[in-house]
N, C-alpha and C positions, 0 to 999 in steps of 0.2 A: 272462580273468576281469576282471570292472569290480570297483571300490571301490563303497562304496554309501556315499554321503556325506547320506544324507536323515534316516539317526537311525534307521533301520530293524538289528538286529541281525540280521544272517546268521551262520549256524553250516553249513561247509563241510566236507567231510574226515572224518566221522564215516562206518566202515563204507566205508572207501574200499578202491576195486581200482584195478586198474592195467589195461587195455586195448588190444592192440595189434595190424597187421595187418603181414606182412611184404610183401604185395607191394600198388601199387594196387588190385586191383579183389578183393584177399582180404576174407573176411569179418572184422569184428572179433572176438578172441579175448581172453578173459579169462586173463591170466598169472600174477594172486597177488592176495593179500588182503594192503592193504598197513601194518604198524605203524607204519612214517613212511618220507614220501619231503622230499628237499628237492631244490630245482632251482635251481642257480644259471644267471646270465649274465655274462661277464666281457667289456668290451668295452676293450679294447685302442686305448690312443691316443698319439700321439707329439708333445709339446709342441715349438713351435720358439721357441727361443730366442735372443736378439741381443742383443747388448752392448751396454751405455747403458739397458736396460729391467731393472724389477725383476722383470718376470713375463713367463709369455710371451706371445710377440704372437699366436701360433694355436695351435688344436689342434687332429690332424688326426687319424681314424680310420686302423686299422693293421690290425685283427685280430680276430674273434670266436672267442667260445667258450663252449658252454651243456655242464654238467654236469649229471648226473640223480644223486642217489643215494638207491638204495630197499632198506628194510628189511620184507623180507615174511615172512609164514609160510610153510613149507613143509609142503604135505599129504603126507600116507602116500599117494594116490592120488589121479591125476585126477579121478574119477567125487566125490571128497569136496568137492573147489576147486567141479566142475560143481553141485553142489547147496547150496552155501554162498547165494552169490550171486542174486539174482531179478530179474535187472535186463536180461533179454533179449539178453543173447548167445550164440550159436549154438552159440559152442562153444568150451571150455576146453583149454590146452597151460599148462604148470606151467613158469615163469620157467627153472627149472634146464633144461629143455631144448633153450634156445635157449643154452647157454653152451657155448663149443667145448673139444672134448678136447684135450689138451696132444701128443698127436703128431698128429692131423690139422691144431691152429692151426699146428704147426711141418711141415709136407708141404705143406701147401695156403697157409700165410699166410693166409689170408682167416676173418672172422668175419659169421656171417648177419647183416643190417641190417635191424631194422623201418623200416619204408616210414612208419607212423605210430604214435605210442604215447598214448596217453592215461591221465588220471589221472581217476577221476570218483566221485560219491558214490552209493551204493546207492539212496541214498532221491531224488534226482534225475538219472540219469543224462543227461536229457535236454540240461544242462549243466556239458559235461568242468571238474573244476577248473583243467588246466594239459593241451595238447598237444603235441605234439611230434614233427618229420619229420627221417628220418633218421638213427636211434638206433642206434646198436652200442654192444654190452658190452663195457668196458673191463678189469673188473677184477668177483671171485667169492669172495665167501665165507662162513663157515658160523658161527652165534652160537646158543653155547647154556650157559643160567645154571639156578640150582637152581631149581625149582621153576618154571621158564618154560617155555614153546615156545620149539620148534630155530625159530631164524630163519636165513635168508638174509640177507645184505647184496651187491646186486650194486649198481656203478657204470657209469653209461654215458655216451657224448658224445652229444649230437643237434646237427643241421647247424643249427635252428630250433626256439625257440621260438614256437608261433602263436597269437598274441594275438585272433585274429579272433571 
């Protein structure tokens, strides 16, 4: 996503879903309707420091790390997520069912990995607000207040952020 530094106001994010394909050449799937997602980057670096300086003399890259964390609705059914949205995806799977069961995460260790996830706005899909390769679910849970919609909160890691 660019900045728009010309005075022009962009409104992004309104009527956002969240988008994602688990293997290359899968179709894009719609996975939730989303009430806030945030994406951090943490880039990890290691100062060297030497006696006689007040500061250090380098800094050297060590480590990455990019968090997703999304707060979505949960539909009573597929076919409701499928008609919510108009924005030309093929085909909808509901965020909760890419989160692994607590005795096959523990028999198998492994958790399924989107290949690519995206975050994009209804009214322009044509430009994702935020992408991302590499994504598994970290962590799953369920939020619900008086008079609101049940929300989900699921957190994930992705290998990349793609600025492209």
């Amino acid at each position: 996503m660019n900045a728009d530094t010309s005075g022009k106001v962009i409104a992004q994010g309104y009527n956002c879903f969240v988008r994602a394909r688990k293997g290359d050449s899968d179709p894009l799937k719609t996975v939730g309707y989303v009430t806030s997602f945030q994406a951090t980057e943490d880039f990890q670096v290691q100062e060297a420091i030497c006696v006689g300086n007040l500061g250090p003399v380098a800094i050297d890259p060590q480590g990455y790390t990019c968090t997703i964390n999304i707060g979505a609705f949960i539909t009573s059914d597929t076919a409701s997520l499928a008609n919510a949205p108009k924005h030309g995806a093929d085909a909808v799977m509901a965020l909760q069912d890419n989160v692994p069961d607590r005795e096959d995460f523990m028999e198998d260790a492994t958790i399924e990995k989107f290949a690519y996830l995206e975050f994009i706005n209804k009214k322009n899909p044509a430009i994702p607000i935020a992408k991302f390769t590499g994504v598994l679910i970290t962590s799953n849970g369920v939020q619900s207040e008086g008079n609101a919609y049940v929300r989900t909160n699921v957190s994930m890691r992705a290998l990349s952020w793609n600025k492209d």
